[in-house]
C-alpha positions in Angstrom: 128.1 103.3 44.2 128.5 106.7 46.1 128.8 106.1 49.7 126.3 106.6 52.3 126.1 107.6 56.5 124.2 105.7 58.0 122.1 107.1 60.8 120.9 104.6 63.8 117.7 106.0 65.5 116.7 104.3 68.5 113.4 106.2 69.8 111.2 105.5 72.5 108.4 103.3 70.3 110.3 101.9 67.7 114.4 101.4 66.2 114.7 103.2 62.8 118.1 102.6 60.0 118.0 105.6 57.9 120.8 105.5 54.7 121.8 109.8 53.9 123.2 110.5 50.8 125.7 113.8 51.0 123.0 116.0 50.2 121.1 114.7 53.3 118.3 112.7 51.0 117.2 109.4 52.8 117.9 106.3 50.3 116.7 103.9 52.3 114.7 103.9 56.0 113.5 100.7 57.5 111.3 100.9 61.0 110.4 98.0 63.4 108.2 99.1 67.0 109.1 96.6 69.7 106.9 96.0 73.1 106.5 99.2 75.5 106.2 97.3 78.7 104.2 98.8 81.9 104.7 97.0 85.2 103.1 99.5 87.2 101.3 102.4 87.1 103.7 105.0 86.1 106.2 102.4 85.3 107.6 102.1 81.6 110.1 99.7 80.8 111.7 98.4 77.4 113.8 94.7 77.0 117.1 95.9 76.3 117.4 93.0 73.8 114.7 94.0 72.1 116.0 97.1 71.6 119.5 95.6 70.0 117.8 92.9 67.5 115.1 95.4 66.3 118.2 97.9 65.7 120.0 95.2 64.1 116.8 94.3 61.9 116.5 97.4 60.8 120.1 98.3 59.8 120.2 94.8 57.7 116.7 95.5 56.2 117.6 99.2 55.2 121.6 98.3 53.6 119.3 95.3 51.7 116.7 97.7 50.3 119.6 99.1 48.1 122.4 96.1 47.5 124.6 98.6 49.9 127.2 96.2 51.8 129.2 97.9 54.2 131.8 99.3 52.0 129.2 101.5 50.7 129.0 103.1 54.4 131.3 105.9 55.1 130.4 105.7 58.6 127.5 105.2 61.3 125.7 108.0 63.3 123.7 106.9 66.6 120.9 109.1 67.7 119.2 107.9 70.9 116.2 108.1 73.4 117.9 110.0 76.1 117.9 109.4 80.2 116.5 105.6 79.7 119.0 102.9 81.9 120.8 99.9 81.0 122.6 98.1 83.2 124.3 94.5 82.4 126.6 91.9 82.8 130.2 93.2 81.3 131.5 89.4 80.9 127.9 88.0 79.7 126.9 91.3 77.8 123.4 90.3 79.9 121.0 92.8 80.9 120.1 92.5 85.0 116.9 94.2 84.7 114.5 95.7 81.4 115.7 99.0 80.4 114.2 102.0 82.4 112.6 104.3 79.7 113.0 107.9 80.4 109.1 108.6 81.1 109.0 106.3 84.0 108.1 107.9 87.4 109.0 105.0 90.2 111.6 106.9 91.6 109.1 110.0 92.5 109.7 109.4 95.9 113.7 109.3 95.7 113.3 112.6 94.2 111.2 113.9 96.8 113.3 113.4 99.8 116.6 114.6 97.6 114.0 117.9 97.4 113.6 117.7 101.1 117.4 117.4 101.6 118.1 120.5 99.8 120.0 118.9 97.2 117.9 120.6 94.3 121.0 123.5 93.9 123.4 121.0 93.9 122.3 118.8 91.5 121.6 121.7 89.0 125.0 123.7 89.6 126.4 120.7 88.3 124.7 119.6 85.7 122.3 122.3 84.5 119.5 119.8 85.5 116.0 120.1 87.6 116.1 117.2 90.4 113.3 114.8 88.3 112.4 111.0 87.6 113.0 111.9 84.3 116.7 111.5 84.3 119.2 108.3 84.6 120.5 108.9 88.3 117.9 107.2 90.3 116.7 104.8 87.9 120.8 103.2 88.6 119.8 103.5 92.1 117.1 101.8 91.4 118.1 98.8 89.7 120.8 98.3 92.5 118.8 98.5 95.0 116.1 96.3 94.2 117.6 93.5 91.9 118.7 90.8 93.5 122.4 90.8 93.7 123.2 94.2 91.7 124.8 96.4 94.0 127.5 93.6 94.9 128.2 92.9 90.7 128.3 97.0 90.6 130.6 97.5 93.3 132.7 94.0 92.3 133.2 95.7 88.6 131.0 93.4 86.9 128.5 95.8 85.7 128.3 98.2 83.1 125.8 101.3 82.8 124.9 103.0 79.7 121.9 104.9 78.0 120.7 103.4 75.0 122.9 105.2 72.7 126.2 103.0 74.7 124.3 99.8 74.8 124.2 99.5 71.3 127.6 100.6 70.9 128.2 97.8 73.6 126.6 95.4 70.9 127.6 96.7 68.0 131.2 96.3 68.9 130.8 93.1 70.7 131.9 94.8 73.8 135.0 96.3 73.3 133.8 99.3 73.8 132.0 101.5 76.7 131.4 105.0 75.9 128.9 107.6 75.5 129.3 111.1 74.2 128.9 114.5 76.2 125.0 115.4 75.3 123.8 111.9 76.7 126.3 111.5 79.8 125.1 115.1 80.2 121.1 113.8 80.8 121.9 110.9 83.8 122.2 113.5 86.7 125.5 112.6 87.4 127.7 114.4 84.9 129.0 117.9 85.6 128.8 120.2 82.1 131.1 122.8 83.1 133.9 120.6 83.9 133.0 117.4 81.5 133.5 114.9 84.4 131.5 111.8 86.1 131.2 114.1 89.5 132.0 112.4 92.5 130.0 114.1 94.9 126.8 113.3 93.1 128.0 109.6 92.4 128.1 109.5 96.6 124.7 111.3 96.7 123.1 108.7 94.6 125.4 105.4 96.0 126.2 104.6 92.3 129.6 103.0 92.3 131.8 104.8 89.2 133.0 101.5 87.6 130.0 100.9 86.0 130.1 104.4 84.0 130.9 104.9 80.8 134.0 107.0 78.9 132.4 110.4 77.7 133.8 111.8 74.2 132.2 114.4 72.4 129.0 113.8 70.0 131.3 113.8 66.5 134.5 111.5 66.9 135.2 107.7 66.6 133.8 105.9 69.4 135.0 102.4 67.5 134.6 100.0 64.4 131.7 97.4 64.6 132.9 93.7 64.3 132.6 91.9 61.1 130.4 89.2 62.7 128.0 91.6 63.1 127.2 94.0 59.9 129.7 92.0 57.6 132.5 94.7 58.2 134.2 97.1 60.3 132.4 100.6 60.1 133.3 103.5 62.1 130.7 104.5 64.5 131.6 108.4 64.3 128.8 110.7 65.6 126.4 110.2 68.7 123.7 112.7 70.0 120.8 112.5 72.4 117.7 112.7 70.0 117.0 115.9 70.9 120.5 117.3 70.8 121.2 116.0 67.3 117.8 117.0 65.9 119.1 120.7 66.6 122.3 119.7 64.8 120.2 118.2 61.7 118.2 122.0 62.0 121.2 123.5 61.6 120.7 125.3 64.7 124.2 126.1 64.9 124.2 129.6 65.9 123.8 131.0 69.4 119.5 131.6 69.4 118.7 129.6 67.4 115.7 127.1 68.2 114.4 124.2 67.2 111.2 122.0 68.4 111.0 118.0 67.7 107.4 117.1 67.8 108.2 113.0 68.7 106.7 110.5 71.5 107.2 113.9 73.9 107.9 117.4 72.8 111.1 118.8 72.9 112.4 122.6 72.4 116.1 123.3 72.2 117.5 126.8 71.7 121.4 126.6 71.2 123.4 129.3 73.6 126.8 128.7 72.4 129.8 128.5 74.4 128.0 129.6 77.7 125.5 127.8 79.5 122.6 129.2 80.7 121.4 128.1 84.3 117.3 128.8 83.7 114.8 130.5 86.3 112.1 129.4 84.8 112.3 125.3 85.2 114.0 124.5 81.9 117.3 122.4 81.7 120.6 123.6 81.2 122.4 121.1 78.5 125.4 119.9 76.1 124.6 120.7 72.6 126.1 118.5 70.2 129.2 119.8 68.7 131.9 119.0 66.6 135.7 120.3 66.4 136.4 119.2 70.3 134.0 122.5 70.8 131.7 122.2 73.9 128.5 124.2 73.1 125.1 124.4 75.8 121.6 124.6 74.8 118.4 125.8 77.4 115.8 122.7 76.8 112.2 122.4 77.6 110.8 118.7 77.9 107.5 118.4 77.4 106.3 114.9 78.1 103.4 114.0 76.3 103.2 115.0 72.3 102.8 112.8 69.4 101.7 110.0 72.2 98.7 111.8 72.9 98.0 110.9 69.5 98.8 107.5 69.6 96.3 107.3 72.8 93.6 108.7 70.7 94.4 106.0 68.3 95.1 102.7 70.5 93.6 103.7 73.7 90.3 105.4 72.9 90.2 103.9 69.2 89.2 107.2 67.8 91.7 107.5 65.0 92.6 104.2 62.9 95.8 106.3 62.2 97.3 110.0 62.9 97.1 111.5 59.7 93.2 111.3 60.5 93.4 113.7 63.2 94.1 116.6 60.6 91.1 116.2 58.9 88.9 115.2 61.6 90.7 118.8 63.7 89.7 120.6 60.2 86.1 119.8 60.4 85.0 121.6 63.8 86.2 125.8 63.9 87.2 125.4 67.1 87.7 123.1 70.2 84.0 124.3 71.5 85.6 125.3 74.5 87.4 122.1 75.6 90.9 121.7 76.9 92.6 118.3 77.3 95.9 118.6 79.5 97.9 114.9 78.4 99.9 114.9 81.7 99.8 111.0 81.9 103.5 110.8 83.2 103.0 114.1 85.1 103.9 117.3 83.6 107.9 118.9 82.3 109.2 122.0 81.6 108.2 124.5 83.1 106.0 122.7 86.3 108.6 119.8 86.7 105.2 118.3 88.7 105.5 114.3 88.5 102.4 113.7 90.4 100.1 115.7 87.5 97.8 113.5 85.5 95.9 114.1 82.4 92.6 116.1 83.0 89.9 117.1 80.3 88.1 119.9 81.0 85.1 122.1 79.5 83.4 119.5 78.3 79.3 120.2 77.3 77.1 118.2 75.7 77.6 119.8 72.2 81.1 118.2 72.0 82.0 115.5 69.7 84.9 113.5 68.9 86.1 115.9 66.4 86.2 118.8 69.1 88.1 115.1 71.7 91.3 115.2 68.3 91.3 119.0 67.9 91.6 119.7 71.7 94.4 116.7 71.5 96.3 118.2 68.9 96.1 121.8 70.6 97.2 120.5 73.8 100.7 119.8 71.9 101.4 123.5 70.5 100.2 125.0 74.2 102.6 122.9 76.0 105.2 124.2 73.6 104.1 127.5 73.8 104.5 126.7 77.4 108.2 126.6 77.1 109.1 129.1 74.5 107.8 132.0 76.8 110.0 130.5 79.7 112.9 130.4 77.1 112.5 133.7 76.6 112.4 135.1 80.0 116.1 133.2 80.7 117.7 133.9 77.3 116.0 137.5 77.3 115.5 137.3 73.9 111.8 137.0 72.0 112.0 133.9 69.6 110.5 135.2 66.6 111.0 131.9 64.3 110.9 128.0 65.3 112.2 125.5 63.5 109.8 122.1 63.3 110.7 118.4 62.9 109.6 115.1 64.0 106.4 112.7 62.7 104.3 114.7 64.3 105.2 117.7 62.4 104.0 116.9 58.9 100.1 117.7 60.7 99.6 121.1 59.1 96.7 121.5 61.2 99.0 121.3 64.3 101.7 123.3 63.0 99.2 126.2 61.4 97.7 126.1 65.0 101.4 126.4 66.5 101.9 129.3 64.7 98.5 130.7 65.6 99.4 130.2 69.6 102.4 131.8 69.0 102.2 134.6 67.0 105.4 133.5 65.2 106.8 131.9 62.1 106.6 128.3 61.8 109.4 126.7 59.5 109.0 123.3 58.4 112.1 121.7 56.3 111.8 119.7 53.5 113.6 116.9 55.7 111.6 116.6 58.8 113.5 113.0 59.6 115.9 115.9 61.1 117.3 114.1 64.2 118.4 110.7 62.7 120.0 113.5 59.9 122.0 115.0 63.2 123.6 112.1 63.8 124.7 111.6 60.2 126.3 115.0 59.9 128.0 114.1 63.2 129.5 110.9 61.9 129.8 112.2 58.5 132.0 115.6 60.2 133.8 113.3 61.9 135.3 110.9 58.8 135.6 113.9 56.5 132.7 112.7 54.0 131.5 116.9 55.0 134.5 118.9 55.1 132.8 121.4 57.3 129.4 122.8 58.6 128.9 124.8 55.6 128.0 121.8 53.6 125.6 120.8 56.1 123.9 124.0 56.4 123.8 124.0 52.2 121.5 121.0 52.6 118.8 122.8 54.6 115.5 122.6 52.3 112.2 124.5 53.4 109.2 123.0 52.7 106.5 124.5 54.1 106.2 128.4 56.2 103.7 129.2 58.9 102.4 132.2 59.9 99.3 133.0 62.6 95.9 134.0 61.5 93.9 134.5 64.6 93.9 137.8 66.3 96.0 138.8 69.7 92.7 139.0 71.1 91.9 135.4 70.0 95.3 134.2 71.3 94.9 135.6 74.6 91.5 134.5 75.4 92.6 130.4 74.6 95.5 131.4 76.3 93.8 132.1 79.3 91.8 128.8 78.5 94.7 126.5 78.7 96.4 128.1 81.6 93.1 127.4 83.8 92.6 123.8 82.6 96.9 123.2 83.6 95.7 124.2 87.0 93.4 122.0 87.4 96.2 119.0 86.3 98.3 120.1 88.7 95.3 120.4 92.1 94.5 116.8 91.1 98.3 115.7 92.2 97.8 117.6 95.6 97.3 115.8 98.7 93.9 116.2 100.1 
């Protein structure tokens, strides 16, 4: 049997196994969702064990599909949803609190007075980043602060931190090992990307003791072996990425300009700046890129909260849609949006407003709307907010993008990718492969064991399916342009005080 990488996905919804042969074809995929918890308005939460035994389903279920034991498993890439906070027990290997997801906003107010403290420079001359609930710094603070007991474990060495990514690393080596790699360490607001260290002065800023951090190593290298007791064998865990960092790696996106959007649970646009970093003046993030060969190279990132789960609000909140490949079709059978705009800030708004206090707004509506005009307005909010970030990229890079590269579920909507194009006025490539992040952390793992001998390989692998170009006018653009730029400000009065 020709070996396989094995690529661990861990997303926001749901834990994916995804078996790559050397071309980069899946073999085998198995998916379980697990329970999005919300305390609070605002709050989002995930149990951490949840997140290990429907990552360990999934792994088992997808080496059963095809008889592959793990001598058939050259290694294990693990691709992760980024900035969501674990802390546990080091001796028990028991979580003190649920898991943090990135999208929760209960530390808004932390934020605020670091803003007020003029802390916003620091904090992005350090680590490239915008001062934002978003990110794993105040969601530590957090947990010690407010579970009973915490801060003393922390600050006694009994507690370890990690993103998701070292959590099941945690597990999967029965904790023997603590580590993350430089793109996730690189996302908690307390790791400087120009010198590759935990920083001190921002572990004092946010009272986080630095015992409970992790080692950092970069994304492609051998973070350990899992135990026997737990696969049935000793595999080398050899690549880990952020999700969005190693969906640019699965792109290909290797060169400097080079961009890349993952339509997922959020949006996420990624242009790779090689060996400099970029520091934005236009609210995106400054980043590690995922790498291989001990190099460090930075990416310029725009986050934009809210994508494919508009589309599973349509579906589960509003019971519009019984699934999402109805939205296509239901999109297709109205010209246009009749002159609606739905802004999906329900977790305030990213890149480039950074405004946490934004909520989702709906605006234009007459009485000639219908729900096919609610799912096309839906769908377009998705490709404006992108649009959003690619003109900010531009202005910081100074470059025009004149080609994006697409992946993630939400991609395979030709509706929304034809209309991505259209808002653009750019080329829309699609590859054959749109699973392209869980394929990032393969190639990582696979670099790193010498199943690919170099990048060349990979890039051989890269299979277009599908090219998009726009067929509306400039005149067209502009005016729903102008459209979605009015309806935004109206999301963003509705979070100012009175």
């Amino acid at each position: 049997m020709e070996k396989y990488v094995m690529a661990l996905d861990q997303g926001t919804t749901s834990s994916r196994c995804i078996l790559f042969d050397k071309r980069g074809n899946i073999v085998s995929m198995a998916q379980k969702e697990y329970t999005q918890i919300y305390p609070n308005p605002g709050w989002v939460e995930h149990n951490p064990r949840e997140i290990w035994s429907s990552q360990l389903a999934v792994t088992t279920e997808a080496m059963a599909n095809i008889g592959a034991s793990c001598d058939d498993i050259a290694s294990i890439g693990i691709t992760n949803q980024r900035e969501t906070t674990i802390l546990w027990n080091r001796k028990t290997g028991e979580p003190v609190y649920n898991a943090i997801v990135w999208q929760c906003r209960r530390t808004a107010s932390m934020i605020e007075e670091l803003i007020k403290d003029g802390k916003s420079e620091l904090i992005r001359n350090k680590t490239g980043l915008v001062p934002d609930p978003y990110f794993s710094a105040t969601k530590i603070a957090w947990i010690l602060d407010n579970v009973p007991n915490a801060r003393k474990m922390a600050e006694d060495g009994e507690l370890a931190f990690g993103t998701v990514d070292t959590w099941l690393i945690w597990n999967l080596t029965k904790g023997k090992v603590h580590i993350t790699d430089y793109t996730n360490a690189s996302r908690t607001m307390l790791f400087n990307i120009f010198n590759l260290e935990w920083d001190e002065e921002l572990l004092e800023l946010f009272n986080i003791p630095k015992s409970i951090l992790p080692e950092v190593a970069p994304s492609s290298h051998i973070f350990g072996y899992t135990e026997s007791s737990v696969l049935g064998g000793s595999i080398p865990i050899a690549g880990v990425a952020g999700d969005q960092q190693a969906a640019l790696f699965g792109q290909c996106c290797f060169e400097k300009g080079t961009v890349k959007n993952t339509y997922g649970t959020g949006c996420f646009l990624l242009m790779n700046t090689g060996n400099e970093p970029i520091l934005s003046q236009n609210g995106l993030l400054t980043t590690i890129a995922a790498s291989e060969n001990g190099e460090v190279k930075y990416a310029l990132e725009g986050s934009v909260f809210v994508g494919g789960a508009a589309v599973q609000w349509l579906r589960d909140g509003l019971m519009m849609v019984k699934n999402a490949a109805e939205t296509k079709e239901l999109s297709e059978n109205v010209e246009n949006s009749n002159g609606m705009y739905i802004v999906p800030a329900f977790a305030g708004m990213g890149a480039p407003y950074w405004n946490p206090y934004a909520r989702g707004t709906v605006v234009g509506i007459t009485r000639g709307c219908t729900k096919d005009h609610f799912v096309r307005a839906t769908l377009e909010s998705i490709a404006y907010q992108t649009m959003d970030v690619i003109k900010a990229m531009e202005e910081d890079a100074g470059v025009l993008i004149a080609e994006l590269k697409v992946d993630g579920g939400a991609c395979a909507n030709d509706f929304l990718v034809q209309f991505q194009a259209n808002i653009l006025g750019d080329t829309v490539y699609r590859p054959k492969c749109i699973e392209t992040t869980a394929l990032g952390a393969a190639y990582l793992a696979g670099l790193s064991v010498g199943y690919y001998e170099n990048k060349d390989e990979i890039v051989g692998n890269w299979q277009l399916d599908k090219e998009f170009n726009s067929n509306i006018s400039a005149k067209t653009r502009e005016k729903m342009v102008k459209g979605w730029k009015k309806a935004v400000k109206c999301a963003l009065i509705w979070a100012e005080e009175e």
